[in-house]
N, C-alpha and C positions, 0 to 999 in steps of 0.2 A: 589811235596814234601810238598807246603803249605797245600795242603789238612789234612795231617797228624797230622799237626804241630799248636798247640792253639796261636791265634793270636798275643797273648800276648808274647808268645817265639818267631815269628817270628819278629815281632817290635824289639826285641832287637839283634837277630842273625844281622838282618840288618844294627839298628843304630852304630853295632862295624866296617862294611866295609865303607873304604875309597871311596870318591867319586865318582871317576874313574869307579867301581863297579858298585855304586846304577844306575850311570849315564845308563848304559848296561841294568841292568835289571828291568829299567823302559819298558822297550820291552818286556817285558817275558808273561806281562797281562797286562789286564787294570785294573783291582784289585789291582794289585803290583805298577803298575802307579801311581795311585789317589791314595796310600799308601806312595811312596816315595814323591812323590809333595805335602802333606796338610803338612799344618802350624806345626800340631800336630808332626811329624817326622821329619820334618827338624826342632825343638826346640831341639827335645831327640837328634837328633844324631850331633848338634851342641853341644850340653852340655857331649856330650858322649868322643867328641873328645876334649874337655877342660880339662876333667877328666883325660882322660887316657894320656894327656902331659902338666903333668904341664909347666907354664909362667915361665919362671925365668928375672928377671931385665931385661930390657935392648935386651929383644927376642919379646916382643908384637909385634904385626903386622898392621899394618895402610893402608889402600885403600885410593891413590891416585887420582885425574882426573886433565888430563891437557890437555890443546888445544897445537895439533904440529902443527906448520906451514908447515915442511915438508911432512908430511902425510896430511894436509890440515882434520884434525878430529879431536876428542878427542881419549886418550889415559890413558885409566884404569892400575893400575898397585899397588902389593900388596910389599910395602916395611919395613923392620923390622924398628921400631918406638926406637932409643936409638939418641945420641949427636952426631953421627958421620950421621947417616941416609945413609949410604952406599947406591946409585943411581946403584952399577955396580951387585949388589944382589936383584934386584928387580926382579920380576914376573911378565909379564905384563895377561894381563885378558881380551879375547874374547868379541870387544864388537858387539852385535849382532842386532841391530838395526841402524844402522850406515844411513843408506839411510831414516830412517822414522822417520826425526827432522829436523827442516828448518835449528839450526846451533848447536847447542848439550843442553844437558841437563842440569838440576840444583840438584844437590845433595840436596834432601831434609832430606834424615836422612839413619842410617846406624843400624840395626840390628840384632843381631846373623846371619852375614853373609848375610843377606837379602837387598838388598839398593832400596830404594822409590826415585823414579827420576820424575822430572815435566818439560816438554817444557812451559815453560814460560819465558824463561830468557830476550826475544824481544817481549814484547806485549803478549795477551791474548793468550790462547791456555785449551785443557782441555784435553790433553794428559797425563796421567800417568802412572807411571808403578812402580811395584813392581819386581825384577830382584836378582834372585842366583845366581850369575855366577860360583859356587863350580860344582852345580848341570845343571849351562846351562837352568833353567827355567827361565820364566818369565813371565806377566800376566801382563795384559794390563786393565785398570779399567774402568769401562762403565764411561759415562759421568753425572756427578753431575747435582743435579737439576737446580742450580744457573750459570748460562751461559748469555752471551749476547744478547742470544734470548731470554731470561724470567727476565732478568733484566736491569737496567740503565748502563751506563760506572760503573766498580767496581774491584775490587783490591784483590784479595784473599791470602788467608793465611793457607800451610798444616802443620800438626804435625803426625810426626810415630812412632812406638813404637811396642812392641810385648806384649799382655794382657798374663800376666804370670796366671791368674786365671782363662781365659777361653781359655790357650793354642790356640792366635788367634792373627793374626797382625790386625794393626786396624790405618786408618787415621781419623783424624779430618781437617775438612774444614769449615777455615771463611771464610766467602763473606759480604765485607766493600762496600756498595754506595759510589760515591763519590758526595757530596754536595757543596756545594756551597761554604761553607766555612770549609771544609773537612771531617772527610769520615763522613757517617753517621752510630750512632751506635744504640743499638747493630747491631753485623751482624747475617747472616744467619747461621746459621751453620748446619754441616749434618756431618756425619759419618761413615766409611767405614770397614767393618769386611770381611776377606778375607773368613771367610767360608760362608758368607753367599753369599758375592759377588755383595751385590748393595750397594748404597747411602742410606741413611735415614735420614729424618730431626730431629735436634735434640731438644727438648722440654723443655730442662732443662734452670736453670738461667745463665749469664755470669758474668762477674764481669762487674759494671756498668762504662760505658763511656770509654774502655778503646780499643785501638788499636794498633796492633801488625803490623808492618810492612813484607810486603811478602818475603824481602829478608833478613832477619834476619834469624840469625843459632838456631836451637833448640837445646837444650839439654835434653837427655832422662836418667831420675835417676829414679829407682825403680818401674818402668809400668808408671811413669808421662813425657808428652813432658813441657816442660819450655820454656818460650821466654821473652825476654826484653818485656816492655810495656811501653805504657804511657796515662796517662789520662789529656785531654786539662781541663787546672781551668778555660777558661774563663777571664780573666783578663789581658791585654796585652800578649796573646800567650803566659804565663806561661804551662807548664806542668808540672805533675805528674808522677816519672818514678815508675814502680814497674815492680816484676817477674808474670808471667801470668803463670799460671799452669792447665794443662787437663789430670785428673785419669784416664789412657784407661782402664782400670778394672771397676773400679764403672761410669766410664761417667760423671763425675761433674767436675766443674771449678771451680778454687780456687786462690788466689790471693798472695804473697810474700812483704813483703818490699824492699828495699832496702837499702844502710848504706845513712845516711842523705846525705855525699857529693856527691854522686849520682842522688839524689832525684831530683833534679833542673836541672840537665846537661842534655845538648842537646841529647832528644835520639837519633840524630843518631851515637851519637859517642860510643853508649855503643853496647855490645855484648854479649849474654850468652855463656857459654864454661864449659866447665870439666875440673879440675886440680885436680890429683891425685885422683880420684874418687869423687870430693867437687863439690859441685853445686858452679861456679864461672862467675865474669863479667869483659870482657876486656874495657878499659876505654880507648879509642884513643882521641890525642890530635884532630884530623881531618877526618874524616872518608876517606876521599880521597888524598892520596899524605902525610899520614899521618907520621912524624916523629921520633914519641915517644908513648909509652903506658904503662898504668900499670893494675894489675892484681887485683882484690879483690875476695875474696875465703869465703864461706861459712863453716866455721869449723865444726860446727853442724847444720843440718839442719835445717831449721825449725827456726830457733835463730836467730833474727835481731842483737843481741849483739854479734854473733859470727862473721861477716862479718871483714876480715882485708884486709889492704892493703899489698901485699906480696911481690910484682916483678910489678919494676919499669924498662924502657929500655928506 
């Protein structure tokens, strides 16, 4: 029938069936295969199925990961995101590499249904994967240039996101030396497009002196990944904290303030995060075993005088 049918009608006949579906007639061809699995079709018929049911309050939906003891695994599971978090209406999610991670993964970033996972959680590894579990795909990334075997002990750093201008997922990868009297910067960086499917080094500038710790949470606002930062001043182990920003669209790195009382505080007690859609930072009294915390929210973007203090616990 696709014979018949302008490719352009068939792309949207498709992106209106439920998953269940496309999952089936990825068999049908490999035409239809490499149609339902690029980037470009899983964007439309993620935004297809947005459209056609709207959010209302209190219905979003959040992916979970948690280690069960009794299952001795991790355990995926998609539960609606409101004040109650109902546990007994969750959905749990087919995870399909279960046997090929020494103890499970690390959620590097989540989007339009696409999740980027990195075995790094215990030491080095160069394992990565890009994973739909709607669709049951998944795609495993060759390995980066910057490895143990072409460079010193080093610490690395991913960011994910989906390039809404070249309809393409796309990682970015730092790789931090570690020195003597800590990392050395800049790092390497290199960059990952799922249509093309390799690494490539990246050539552009970074913001000067600054480093982003590898288990810090990114935040992804408008094709940009966001991470806390800090830049050492040099002067009794002073730092400099700011927002660290990478355009997956344009490929450039760009740099944030943050509100002065931030400025000084120990990064590790800070954390980038999303609240209500605001580029936000969680401020822990302790990053471990920690007691209390409060929230500061970006009202406007871009606006260093926008930053408040919101939710204090």
């Amino acid at each position: 029938m696709s014979d018949y049918l302008p490719q352009e009608v068939l792309i949207k006949i498709l992106a209106r069936l439920p998953p269940v579906y496309l999952i089936k007639f990825r068999c049908v061809s490999r035409s239809w295969n490499s149609l339902i699995s690029s980037p470009f079709f899983i964007s439309m018929q993620t935004e297809q199925a947005i459209l056609s049911k709207p959010v209302s309050a209190g219905t979003e939906q959040v992916v979970v990961r948690r280690y069960s003891k009794a299952q001795n695994s991790e355990v995926y599971s998609v539960h609606i995101d409101n004040e109650e978090f109902p546990d007994d209406k969750n959905i749990k999610i087919e995870y399909p590499f279960r046997d090929s991670t020494r103890f499970y993964y690390r959620v590097v970033g989540c989007c339009n249904g696409v999740l980027c996972l990195s075995d790094d959680l215990f030491g080095q590894a160069d394992s990565t994967l890009l994973w739909n579990p709607v669709i049951k795909r998944k795609v495993t990334l060759p390995v980066p240039q910057a490895t143990l075997d072409t460079m010193e002990p080093y610490m690395f750093v991913l960011g994910f996101g989906f390039d809404a201008e070249n309809n393409d997922y796309k990682l970015v990868r730092m790789a931090y030396v570690q020195g003597d009297y800590g990392y050395v910067v800049p790092p390497k960086v290199e960059v990952y497009a799922l249509s093309a499917g390799n690494w490539r080094e990246f050539s552009g500038e970074v913001p000067m002196n600054c480093v982003v710790e590898y288990f810090w949470s990114e935040v992804l606002i408008s094709g940009k990944v966001h991470w806390v930062a800090y830049r050492n001043m040099g002067m009794q182990e002073k730092v400099e904290n700011l927002i660290m920003v990478f355009d997956l669209g344009r490929e450039v790195f760009d740099e944030m303030p943050l509100p002065n009382a931030l400025e000084n505080e120990l990064p590790i007690n800070l954390n980038a995060a999303i609240l209500e859609g605001s580029l936000a930072v969680v401020q822990y009294d302790e990053r471990v075993w920690s007691k209390s915390c409060c929230i500061w929210v970006m009202k406007n973007y871009g606006d260093r005088e926008s930053w408040r203090k919101t939710i204090q616990h």
